[in-house]
C-alpha positions as CSV (number, residue, x, y, z in Angstrom):
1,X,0.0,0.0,0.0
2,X,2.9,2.6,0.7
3,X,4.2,1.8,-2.9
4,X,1.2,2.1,-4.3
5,X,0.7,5.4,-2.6
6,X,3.8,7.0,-3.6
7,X,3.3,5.8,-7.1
8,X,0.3,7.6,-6.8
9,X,1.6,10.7,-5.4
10,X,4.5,10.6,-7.6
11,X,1.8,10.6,-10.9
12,X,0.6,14.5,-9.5
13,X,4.2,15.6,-9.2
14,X,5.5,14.8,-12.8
15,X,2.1,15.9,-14.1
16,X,2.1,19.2,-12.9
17,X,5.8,20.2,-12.9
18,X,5.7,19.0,-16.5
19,X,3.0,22.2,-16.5
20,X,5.4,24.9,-14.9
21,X,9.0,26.2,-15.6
22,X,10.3,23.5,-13.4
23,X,11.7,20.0,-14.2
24,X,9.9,16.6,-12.9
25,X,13.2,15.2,-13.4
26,X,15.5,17.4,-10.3
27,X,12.7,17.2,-7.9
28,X,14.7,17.0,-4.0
29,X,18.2,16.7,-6.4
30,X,18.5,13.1,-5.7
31,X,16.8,13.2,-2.7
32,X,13.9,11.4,-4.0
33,X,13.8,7.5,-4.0
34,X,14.6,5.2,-7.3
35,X,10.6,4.2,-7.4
36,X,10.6,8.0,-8.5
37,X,12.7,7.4,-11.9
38,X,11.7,4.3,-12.2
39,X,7.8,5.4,-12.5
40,X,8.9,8.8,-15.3
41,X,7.9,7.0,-18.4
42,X,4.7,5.8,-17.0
43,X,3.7,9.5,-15.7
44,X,4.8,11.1,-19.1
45,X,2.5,8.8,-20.7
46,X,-0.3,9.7,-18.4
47,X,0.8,13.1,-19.6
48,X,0.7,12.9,-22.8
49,X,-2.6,11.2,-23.1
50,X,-4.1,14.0,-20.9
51,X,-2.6,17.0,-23.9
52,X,-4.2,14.7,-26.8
53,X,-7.4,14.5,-24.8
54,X,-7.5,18.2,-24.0
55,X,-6.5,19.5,-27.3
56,X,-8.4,16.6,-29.5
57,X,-11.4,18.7,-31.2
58,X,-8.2,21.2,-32.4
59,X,-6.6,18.1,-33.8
60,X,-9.7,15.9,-34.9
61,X,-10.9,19.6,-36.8
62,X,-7.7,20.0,-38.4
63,X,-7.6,17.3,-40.0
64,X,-10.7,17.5,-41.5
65,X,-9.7,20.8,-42.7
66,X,-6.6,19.4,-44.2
67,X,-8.8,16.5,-46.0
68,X,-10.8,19.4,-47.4
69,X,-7.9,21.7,-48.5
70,X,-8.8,24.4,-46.2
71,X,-6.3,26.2,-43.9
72,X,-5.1,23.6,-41.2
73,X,-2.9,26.6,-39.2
74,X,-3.5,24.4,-36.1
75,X,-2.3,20.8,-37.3
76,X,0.3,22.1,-39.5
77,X,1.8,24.2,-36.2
78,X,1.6,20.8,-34.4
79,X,3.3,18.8,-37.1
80,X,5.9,20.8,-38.0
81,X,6.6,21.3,-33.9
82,X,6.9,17.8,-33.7
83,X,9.3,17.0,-36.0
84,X,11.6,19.5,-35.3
85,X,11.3,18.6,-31.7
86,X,12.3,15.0,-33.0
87,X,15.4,15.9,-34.9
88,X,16.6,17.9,-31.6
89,X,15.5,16.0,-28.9
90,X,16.8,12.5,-29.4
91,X,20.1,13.3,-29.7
92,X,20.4,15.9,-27.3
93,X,18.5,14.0,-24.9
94,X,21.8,11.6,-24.2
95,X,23.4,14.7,-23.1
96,X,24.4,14.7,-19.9
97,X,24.8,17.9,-17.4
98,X,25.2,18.3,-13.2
99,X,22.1,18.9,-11.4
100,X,23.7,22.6,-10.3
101,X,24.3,23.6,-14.0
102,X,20.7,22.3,-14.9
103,X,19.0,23.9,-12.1
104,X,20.8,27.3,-13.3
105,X,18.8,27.0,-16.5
106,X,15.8,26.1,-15.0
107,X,15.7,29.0,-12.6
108,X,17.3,31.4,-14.9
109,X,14.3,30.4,-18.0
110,X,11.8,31.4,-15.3
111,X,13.6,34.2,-13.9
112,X,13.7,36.3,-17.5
113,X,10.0,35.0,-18.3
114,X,9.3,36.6,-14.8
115,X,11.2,39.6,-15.9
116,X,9.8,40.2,-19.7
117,X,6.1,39.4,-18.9
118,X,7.1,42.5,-16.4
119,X,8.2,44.3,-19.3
120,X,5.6,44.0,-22.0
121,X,5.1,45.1,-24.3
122,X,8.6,46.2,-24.8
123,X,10.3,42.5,-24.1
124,X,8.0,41.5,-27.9
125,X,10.3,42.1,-30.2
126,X,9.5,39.8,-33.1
127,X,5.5,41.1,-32.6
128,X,5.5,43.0,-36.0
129,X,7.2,39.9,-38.1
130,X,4.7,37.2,-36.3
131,X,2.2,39.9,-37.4
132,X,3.4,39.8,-41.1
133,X,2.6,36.2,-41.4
134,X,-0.8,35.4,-42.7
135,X,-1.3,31.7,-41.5
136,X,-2.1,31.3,-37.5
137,X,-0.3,29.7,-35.9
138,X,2.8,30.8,-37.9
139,X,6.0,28.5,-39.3
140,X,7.8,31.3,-36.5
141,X,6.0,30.2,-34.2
142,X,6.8,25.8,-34.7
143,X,10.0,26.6,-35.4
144,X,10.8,28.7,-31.7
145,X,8.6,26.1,-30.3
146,X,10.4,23.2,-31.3
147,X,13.6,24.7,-31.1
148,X,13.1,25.1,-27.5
149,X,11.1,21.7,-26.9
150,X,14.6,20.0,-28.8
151,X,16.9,21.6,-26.2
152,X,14.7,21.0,-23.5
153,X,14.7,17.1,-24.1
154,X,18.1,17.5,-22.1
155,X,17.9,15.8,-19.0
156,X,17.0,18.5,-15.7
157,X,15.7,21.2,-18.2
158,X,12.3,22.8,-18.0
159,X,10.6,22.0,-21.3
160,X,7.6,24.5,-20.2
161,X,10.0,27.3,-18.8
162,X,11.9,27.1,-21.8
163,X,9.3,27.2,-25.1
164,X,7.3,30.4,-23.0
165,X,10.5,32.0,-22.9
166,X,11.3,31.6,-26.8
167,X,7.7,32.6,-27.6
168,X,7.1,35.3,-25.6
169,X,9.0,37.6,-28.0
170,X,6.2,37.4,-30.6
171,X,4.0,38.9,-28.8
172,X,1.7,36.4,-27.4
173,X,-1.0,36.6,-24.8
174,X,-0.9,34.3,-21.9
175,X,-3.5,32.1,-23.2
176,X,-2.5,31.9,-26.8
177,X,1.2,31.3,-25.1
178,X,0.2,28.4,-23.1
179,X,-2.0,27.1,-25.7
180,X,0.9,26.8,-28.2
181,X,3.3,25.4,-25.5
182,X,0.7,22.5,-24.4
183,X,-0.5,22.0,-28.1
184,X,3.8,21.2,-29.0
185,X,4.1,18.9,-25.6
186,X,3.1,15.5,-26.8
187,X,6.3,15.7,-29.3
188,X,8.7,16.2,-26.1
189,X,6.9,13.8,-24.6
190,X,6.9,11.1,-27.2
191,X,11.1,11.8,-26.8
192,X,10.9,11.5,-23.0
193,X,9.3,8.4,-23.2
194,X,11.2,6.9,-26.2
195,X,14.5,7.9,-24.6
196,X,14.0,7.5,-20.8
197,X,14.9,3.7,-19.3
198,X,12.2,1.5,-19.0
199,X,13.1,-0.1,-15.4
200,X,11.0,-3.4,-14.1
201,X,8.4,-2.4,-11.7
202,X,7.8,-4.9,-8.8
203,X,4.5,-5.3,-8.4
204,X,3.8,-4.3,-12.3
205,X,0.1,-2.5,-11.5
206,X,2.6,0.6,-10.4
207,X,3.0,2.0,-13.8
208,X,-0.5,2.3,-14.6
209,X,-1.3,3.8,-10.7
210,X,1.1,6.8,-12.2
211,X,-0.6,6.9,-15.2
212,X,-3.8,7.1,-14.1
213,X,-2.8,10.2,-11.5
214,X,-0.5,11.9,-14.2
215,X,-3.3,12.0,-16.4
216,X,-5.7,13.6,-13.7
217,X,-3.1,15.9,-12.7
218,X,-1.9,17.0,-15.8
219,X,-5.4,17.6,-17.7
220,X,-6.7,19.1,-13.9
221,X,-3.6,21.6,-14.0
222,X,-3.9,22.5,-18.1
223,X,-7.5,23.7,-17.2
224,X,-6.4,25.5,-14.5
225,X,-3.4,27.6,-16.0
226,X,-5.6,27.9,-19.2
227,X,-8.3,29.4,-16.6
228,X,-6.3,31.5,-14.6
229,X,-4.5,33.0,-18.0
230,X,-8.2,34.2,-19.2
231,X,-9.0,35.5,-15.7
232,X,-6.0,37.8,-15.2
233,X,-3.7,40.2,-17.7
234,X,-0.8,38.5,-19.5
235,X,1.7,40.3,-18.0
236,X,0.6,39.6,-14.4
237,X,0.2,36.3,-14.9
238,X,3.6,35.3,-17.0
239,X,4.8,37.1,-13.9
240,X,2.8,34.2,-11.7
241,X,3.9,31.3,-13.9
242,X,7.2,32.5,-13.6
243,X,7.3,33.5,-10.1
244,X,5.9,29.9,-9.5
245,X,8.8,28.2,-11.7
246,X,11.9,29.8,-9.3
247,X,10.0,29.0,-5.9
248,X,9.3,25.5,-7.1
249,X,12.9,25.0,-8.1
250,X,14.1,26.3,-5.5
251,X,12.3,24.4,-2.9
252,X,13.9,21.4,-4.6
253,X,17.0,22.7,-3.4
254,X,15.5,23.1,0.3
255,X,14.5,19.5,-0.1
C-alpha cells in the first residue's frame, strides 16, 4: 500500500511540474527515491494522453480541414513542432549535465519570463514579423517552439519554462502562449518516453497507478493555468507562472 501510494503521489508531481517552468526530473536533487525514476515514463505517458485528450477537437478539426484543403494553421503548427522537436530532442537527450548547471537553467528560464512578462510590451520584439505572417499559428511560431522543446529534451531542463521564454517575443497573450506550448508537448513527450529507461516495476500495477494520477493531474492543472491565464492580464500572470517556476525550483533545493 505505501508503494502504491507513492506511485500515486508521484503521478501529480511529474504531471504538474511537466506544466510549470520547473523540471519533474531534479525534484529533491537526488533526494527522491529510485521508485521516482523508475515510474517517469509511466507519468509522461499519463501526460501525454491528458494533452491529446484536452486539445483533441483542435486536432480531430484540423484534419478535416486538411482532408478538405482548407487552412489547417493548427495541425500544421503541431506537425511541423513535432518534427523539429524529433530531430533535436533525441540526440540531445543523451546529453548529460550536473544537477547545479541544470538547475541554473531552469531557474534562470523562469527568472527572464518573470522579468519580460514585467516588461511587456517592450520585451515582444518579433510582434510585427509574427504579425506579417498570414497563416495562425505561424512557421515562426513551430519553429521557436520546437527549437526550444529540442533543447529542453536534455535531462534537468524545463521544457515548459523554456518554449514560454522563446515565444514570448512574438508577442503572445498568456492564453495563446500556453495554448501553443501545451498544443507542441506530446512531441517532447513522445522523446521522454522513447528515450528515458524503461526499469521493471515490482509489483507491475505501479506503472498504470502513475498513469492514471499523471493523467488527472496533468489535464486538472492545463484547465487551471488555461483558466487563470483568461481571468487575469498576461503580464501579471507570466509574472505568476514565472514567479511559481523559481520557488518550485528552489524548494527542490531546500529538499
Amino acid at each position: 500500500m505505501t508503494e502504491a501510494f507513492s506511485a500515486f503521489i508521484y503521478g501529480i508531481v511529474i504531471g504538474l511540474l511537466s506544466l510549470i517552468p520547473a523540471s519533474p526530473e531534479l525534484p529533491g536533487l537526488g533526494e527522491v527515491p529510485k521508485l521516482y525514476f523508475s515510474l517517469l515514463p509511466a507519468a509522461y505517458l499519463g501526460s501525454l494522453v491528458a494533452f491529446m485528450f484536452y486539445f483533441r477537437e483542435e486536432i480531430s478539426r484540423g484534419t478535416f480541414m486538411a482532408v478538405r484543403g482548407t487552412s489547417w494553421g493548427e495541425l500544421k503548427y503541431v506537425v511541423l513542432t513535432a518534427l523539429i522537436t524529433l530531430i533535436i530532442g533525441i540526440p540531445l537527450s543523451r546529453v548529460g549535465a550536473s544537477w547545479r548547471t541544470l538547475l541554473s537553467v531552469n531557474i534562470i528560464s523562469a527568472l527572464l519570463l518573470l522579468v519580460m512578462g514585467a516588461k511587456l510590451p517592450s520585451s515582444a520584439l518579433l510582434r510585427e514579423l509574427e504579425e506579417s505572417l498570414q497563416e495562425k499559428p505561424t512557421p515562426l511560431d513551430a519553429f521557436l517552439a520546437g527549437v526550444s522543446q529540442g533543447l529542453s529534451a536534455i535531462q534537468g531542463i524545463s521544457r515548459s519554462g523554456l518554449v514560454a521564454l522563446f515565444l514570448l517575443p512574438l508577442g503572445h497573450d498568456g492564453k495563446r502562449l500556453l495554448r501553443l506550448s501545451f498544443e507542441a508537448a506530446p512531441a517532447y513527450l513522445v522523446v521522454k518516453i522513447l528515450t528515458t529507461g524503461w526499469s521493471p516495476l515490482s509489483p507491475k500495477w505501479l506503472g498504470p497507478v502513475t498513469f492514471t494520477s499523471a493523467f488527472f493531474a496533468t489535464s486538472l492543472g492545463i484547465w487551471g493555468l488555461m483558466r487563470l491565464s483568461e481571468k487575469i492580464e498576461t503580464g501579471r500572470f507570466l509574472v505568476l507562472y514565472g514567479l511559481l517556476g523559481v520557488l518550485v525550483s528552489l524548494v527542490g533545493v531546500i529538499l
